[in-house]
C-alpha positions as CSV (number, residue, x, y, z in Angstrom):
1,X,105.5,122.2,62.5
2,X,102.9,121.6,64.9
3,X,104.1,123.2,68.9
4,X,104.7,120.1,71.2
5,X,101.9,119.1,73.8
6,X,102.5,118.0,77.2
7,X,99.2,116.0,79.0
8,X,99.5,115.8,82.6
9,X,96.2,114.1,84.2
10,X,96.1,114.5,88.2
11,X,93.5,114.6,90.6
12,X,91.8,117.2,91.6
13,X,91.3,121.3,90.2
14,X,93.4,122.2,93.0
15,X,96.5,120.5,92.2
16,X,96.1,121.3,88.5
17,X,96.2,124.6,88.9
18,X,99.2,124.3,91.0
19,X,101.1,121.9,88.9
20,X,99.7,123.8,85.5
21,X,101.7,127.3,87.8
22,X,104.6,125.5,88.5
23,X,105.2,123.9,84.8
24,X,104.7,127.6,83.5
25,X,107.5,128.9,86.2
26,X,109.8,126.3,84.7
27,X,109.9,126.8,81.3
28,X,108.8,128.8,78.3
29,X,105.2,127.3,78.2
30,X,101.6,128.2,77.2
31,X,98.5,126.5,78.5
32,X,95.4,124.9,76.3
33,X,92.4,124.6,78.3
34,X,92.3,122.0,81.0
35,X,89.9,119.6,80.6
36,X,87.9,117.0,83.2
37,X,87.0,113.6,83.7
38,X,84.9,112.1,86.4
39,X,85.6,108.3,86.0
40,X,83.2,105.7,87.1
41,X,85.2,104.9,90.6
42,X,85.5,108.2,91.2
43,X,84.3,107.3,95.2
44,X,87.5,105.1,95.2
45,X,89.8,108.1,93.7
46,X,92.1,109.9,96.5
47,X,90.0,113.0,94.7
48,X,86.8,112.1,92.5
49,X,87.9,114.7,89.5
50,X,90.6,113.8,86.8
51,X,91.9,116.9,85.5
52,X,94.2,117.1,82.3
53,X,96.8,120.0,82.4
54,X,98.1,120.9,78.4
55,X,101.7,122.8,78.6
56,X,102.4,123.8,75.0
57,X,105.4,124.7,73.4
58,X,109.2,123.5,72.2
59,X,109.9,119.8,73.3
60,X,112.2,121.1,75.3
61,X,110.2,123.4,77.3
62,X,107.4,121.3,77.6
63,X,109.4,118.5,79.2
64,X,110.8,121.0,81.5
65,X,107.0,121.6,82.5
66,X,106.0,118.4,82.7
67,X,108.8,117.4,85.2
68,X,107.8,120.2,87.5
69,X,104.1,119.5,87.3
70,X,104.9,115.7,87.9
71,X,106.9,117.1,90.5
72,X,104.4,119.5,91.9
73,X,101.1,116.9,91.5
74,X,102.6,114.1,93.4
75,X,103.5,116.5,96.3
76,X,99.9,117.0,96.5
77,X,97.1,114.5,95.4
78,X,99.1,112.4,92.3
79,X,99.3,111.9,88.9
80,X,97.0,109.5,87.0
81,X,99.1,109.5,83.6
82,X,101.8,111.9,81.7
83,X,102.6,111.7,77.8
84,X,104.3,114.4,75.3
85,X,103.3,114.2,71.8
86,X,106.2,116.3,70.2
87,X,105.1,116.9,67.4
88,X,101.0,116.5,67.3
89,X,99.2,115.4,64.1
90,X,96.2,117.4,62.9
91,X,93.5,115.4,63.6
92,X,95.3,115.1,67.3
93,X,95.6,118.8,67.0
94,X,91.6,119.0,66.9
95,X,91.1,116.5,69.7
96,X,93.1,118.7,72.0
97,X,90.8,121.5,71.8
98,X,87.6,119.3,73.4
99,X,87.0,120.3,77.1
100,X,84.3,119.1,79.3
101,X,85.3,121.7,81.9
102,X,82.5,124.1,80.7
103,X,80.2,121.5,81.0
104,X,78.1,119.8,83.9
């Protein structure tokens, strides 16, 4: 069985790193790769970058990462969206590994 995925979109690098930290504190988590979006309002955005934070692991421990990124992220700049895919289908599985990040 596939591990379950937590997506956490916020804005800004900043507060992904710190909500990606404080999800990993909380639980028994791993990280994927972030990945970034820069949408075509980003001049109406509190911050012009979407980032996507992945937690990965047991349901459990994934929620309990989410909740403290949430948490964390709307402290800061916010949270554009949240969803956990418990237990990710292949194809899904192969989607999750695409990251603009590296890119300009």
């Amino acid at each position: 069985m596939a591990e379950a995925v937590g997506i956490l979109e916020v804005f800004g690098l900043t507060t992904a790193f710190v909500a990606a930290d404080a999800g990993c504190k909380a639980a028994n988590v791993r990280l994927d790769v972030f990945d970034k979006n820069k949408p075509a309002n980003a001049d109406s955005l509190p911050v012009p970058l979407l980032v996507t934070i992945k937690y990965r692991g047991s349901v459990a421990d994934v929620t309990a990462a989410m909740e403290a990124g949430i948490e964390t992220a709307e402290r800061m700049t916010g949270v554009v969206q949240h969803h956990i895919i418990p237990n990710p289908e292949p194809g899904t599985e192969e989607m999750l590994k695409i990251s603009a990040l590296d890119k300009d």
